[in-house]
N, C-alpha and C positions, 0 to 999 in steps of 0.2 A: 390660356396660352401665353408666354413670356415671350415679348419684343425683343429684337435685337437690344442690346444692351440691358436689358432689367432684368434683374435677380427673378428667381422663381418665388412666389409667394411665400415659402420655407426651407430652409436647405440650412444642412451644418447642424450647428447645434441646439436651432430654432427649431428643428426637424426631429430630434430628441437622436443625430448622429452621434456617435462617442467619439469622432475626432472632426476636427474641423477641414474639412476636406475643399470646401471653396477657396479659400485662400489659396489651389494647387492648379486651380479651373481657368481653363480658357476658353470664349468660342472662338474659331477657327473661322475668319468669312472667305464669300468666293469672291472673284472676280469684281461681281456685281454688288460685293458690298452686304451680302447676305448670309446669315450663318449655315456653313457648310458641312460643320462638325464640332468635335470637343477635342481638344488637346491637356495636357498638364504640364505644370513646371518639374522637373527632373534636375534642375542644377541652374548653377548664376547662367542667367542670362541663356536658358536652354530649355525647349517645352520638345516636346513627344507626341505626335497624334499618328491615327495612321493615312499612309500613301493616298489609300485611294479616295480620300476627302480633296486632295490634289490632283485630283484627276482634271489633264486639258490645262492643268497649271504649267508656263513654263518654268522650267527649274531656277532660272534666275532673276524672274520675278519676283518683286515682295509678297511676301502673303501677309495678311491686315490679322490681327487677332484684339479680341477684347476681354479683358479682365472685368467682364460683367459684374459680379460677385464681389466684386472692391471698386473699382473708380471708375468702369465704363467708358475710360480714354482709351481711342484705337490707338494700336503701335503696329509696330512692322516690325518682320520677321525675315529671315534668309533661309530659305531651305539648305541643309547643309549636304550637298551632292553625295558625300564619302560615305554617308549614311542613310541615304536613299535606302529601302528595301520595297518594290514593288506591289499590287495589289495582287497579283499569280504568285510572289514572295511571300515576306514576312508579315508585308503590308504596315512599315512602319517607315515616318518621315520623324526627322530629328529640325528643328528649326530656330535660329539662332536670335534674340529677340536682339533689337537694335536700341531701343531707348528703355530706360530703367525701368524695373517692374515696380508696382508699386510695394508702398512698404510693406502691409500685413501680408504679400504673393510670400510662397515656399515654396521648397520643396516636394513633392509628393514624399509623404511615408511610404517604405518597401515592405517594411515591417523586415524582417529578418533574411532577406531574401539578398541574395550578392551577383553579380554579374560580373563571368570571368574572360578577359580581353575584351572586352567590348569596342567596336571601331572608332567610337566618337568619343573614347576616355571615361564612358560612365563608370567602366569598373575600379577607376580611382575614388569614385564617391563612396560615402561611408553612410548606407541608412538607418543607420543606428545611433548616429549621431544630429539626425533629422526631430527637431520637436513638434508636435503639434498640440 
């Protein structure tokens, strides 16, 4: 079983993955400082997990996340309200990270996949111009 903060014994392309998908990984902690879920990075300074990992979170609370899989320094996050979608919803929270990600973090690859109007501006991003 993997501790808060430590990489899983294999993951990526130690894992024999074809793309390197850790660098995109976040956990998600609760309240208590414990991992509560997964998020990924989707844009500068913007990770994606769903809502109901948030549950009993206030909205305007920091949420703690950790780049496990790269530096294991907690950062803080802002939930971003406009983009709330419920766990009865879409079940999806948008979170805006406040201090820099580290350097190897990306992107997540879409692979060919585009999103049209999106409320938080993803559909300005380009995932075809994402490297991994």
């Amino acid at each position: 079983m993997t501790r808060l903060g430590e990489p899983p014994l294999r993951a990526g392309s130690a894992a024999g993955w074809p793309v390197e998908v850790t660098r995109s990984v976040v956990q998600v902690l609760d309240a208590a400082g414990r991992p509560a879920g997964t998020g990924f990075v989707v844009g500068p300074q913007l990770l994606v997990t769903c809502a109901h990992i948030l549950t009993g979170h206030e909205r305007d609370e920091p949420v703690t996340v950790v780049f496990a899989h790269l530096d294991s320094a907690t950062r803080t996050a802002q939930l971003d309200p406009q983009c709330w979608r419920g766990p009865d919803g879409a079940d999806v929270a948008f979170l805006r990270v406040e201090q820099p990600l580290p350097a190897p973090a990306q992107p997540l690859a879409w692979g060919g996949s585009r999103m049209l109007a999106h409320p938080c501006g993803l559909d300005q991003l380009d995932p075809g111009n994402v490297e991994v």
